[in-house]
N, C-alpha and C positions, 0 to 999 in steps of 0.2 A: 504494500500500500504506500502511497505517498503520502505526504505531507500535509496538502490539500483534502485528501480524503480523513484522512487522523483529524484534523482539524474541525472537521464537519462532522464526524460523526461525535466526538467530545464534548461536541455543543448538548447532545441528548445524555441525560443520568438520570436518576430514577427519582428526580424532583422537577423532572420537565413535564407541561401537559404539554403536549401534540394537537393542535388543530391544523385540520384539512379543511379549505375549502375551496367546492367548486363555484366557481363565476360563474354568471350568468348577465342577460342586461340587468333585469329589474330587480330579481331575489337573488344571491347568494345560498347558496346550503354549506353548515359547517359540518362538522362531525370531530369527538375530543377523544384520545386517545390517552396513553401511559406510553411509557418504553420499551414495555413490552409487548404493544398493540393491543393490548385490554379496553376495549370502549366504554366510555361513559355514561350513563345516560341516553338519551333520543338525539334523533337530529336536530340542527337549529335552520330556520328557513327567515330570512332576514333580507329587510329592501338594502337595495342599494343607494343609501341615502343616510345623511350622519345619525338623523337615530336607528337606521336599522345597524350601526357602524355601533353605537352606546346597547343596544339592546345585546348584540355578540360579546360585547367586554361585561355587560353584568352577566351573561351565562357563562363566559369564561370566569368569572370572578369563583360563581357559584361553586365551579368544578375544583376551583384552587383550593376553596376551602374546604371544599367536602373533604377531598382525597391529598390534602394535604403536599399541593404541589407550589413551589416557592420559583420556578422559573416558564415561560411560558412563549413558545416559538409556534410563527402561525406558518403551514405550508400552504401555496396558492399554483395553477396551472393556469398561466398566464392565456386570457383568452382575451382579444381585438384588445379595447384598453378600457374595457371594463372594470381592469384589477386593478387600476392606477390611485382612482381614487380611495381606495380600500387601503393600499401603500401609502398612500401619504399618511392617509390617517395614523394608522398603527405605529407606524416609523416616530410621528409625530410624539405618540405618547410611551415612546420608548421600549415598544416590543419589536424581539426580531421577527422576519419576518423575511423567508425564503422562497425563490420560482422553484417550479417542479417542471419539468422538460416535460411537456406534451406527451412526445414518444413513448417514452419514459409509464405514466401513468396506462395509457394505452396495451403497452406490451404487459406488466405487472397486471392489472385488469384482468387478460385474456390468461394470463396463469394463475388468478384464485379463483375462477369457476369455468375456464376452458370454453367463455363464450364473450364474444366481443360486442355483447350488449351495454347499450350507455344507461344509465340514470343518474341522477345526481347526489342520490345517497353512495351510489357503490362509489363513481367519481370521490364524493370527499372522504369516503375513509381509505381507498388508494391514496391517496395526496397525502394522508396523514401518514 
């Protein structure tokens, strides 16, 4: 492995929550993970728009405290530039906040159920 991948993978330890989500124009869908891919709770379906932006951070808030997670990295599959606005946000309040190669999600997909059907819950817990 290199250096770049050490680096990135180092960012996850067993006090990160994991959110995935997938873009859309108008809703986003999240979905919150663990480290070790353990899901949280239900999905979240949220406008794209700053309060559907404040409604994602009090359900992310929620999951911090339930499960007891002190660090908090969102993954997004960058789609036209739908995601942009969502990045500013986040970055602004000083979450990270990483792309997920299209391809990437896509191929991953087609190897947990061996069907390259889309929706946008299985999309955001891929991403996650």
């Amino acid at each position: 492995m290199n250096y770049t991948q050490n680096r990135k993978i180092s960012q996850i330890t067993p006090s990160t929550l994991i959110v995935g989500i997938d873009i859309a124009k108008d809703k986003h869908d999240a979905r919150a993970q663990d480290d070790r891919g353990i899901e949280f709770g239900k999905r979240l379906i949220f406008e794209n728009r700053i309060h559907g932006y404040q409604k994602l951070l009090d359900w992310v808030s929620r999951h911090q405290k339930e499960h007891q997670k002190t660090h908090v990295i969102f993954g997004v599959e960058p789609t036209g530039h739908f995601w942009l606005s969502l990045a500013y946000f986040l970055t602004a309040k000083g979450y990270d906040f990483v792309l997920v190669n299209p391809m990437h999600v896509k191929k991953t997909k087609e190897l947990d159920d061996n069907s390259p059907t889309k929706n946008d819950t299985k999309d955001a817990r891929v991403i996650a």
